[in-house]
C-alpha positions in Angstrom: 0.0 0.0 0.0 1.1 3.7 -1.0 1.4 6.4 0.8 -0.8 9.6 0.1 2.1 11.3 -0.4 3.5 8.6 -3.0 -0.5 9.0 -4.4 -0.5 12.6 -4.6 2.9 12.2 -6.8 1.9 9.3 -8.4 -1.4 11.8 -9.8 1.0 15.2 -10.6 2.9 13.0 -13.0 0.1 11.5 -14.4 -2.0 14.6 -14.8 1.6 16.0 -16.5 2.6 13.0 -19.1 1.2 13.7 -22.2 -0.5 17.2 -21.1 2.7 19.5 -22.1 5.1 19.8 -24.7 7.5 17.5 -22.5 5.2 14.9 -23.6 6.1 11.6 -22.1 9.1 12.9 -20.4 7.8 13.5 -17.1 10.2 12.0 -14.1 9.7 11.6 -10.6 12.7 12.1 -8.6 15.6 11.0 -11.2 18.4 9.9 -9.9 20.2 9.9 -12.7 21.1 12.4 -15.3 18.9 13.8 -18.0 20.9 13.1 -21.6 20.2 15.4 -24.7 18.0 13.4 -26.1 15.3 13.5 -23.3 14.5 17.2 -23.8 12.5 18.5 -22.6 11.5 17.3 -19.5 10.2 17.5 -16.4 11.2 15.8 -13.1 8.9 16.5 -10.0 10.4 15.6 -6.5 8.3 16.3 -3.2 9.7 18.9 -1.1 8.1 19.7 2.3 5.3 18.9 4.5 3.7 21.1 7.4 0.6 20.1 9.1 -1.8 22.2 11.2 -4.8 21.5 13.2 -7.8 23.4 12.3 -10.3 22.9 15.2 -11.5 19.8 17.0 -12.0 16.9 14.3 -9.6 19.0 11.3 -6.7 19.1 10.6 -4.5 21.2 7.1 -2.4 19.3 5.7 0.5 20.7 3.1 2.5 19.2 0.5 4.9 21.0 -1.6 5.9 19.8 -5.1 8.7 21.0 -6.7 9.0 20.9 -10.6 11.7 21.1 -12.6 11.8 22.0 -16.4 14.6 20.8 -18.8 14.9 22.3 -21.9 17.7 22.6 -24.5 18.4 26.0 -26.6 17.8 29.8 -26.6 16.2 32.1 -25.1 16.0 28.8 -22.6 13.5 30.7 -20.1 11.2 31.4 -23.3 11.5 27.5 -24.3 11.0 26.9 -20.2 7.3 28.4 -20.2 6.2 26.6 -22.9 6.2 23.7 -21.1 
């Protein structure tokens, strides 16, 4: 059994393959490194969590994602948003 953590990452690269001009290349958490050939791309790691409690039977919970765009040429940050 997943985590929802592992769920909620498992979903942002779903929701992501296909849905940008990275196409299939969506990562999560890549260990190794990206060759030319894989560009662009997007690798999507988890970054941190902070919980508060909201009242008696609530509680917030927060889960940052960090994404990360690969992309190959200039202007690179005008390639970058286009993804």
């Amino acid at each position: 059994m997943t985590t929802l953590r592992e769920q909620i990452m498992a979903g942002a690269v779903a929701a992501l393959t296909g849905a940008t001009p990275a196409g299939a290349n969506v990562f999560r958490s890549r260990e190794v490194a990206l060759h030319r050939g894989v560009s662009p791309a997007i690798v999507i790691t988890p970054g941190s969590e902070s919980d508060q409690r909201m009242g008696q039977h609530a509680d917030r919970h927060v889960l940052t994602v960090h994404l990360a765009i690969f992309v190959r040429g200039d202007p690179w940050d005008q390639l970058a948003d286009a993804i």
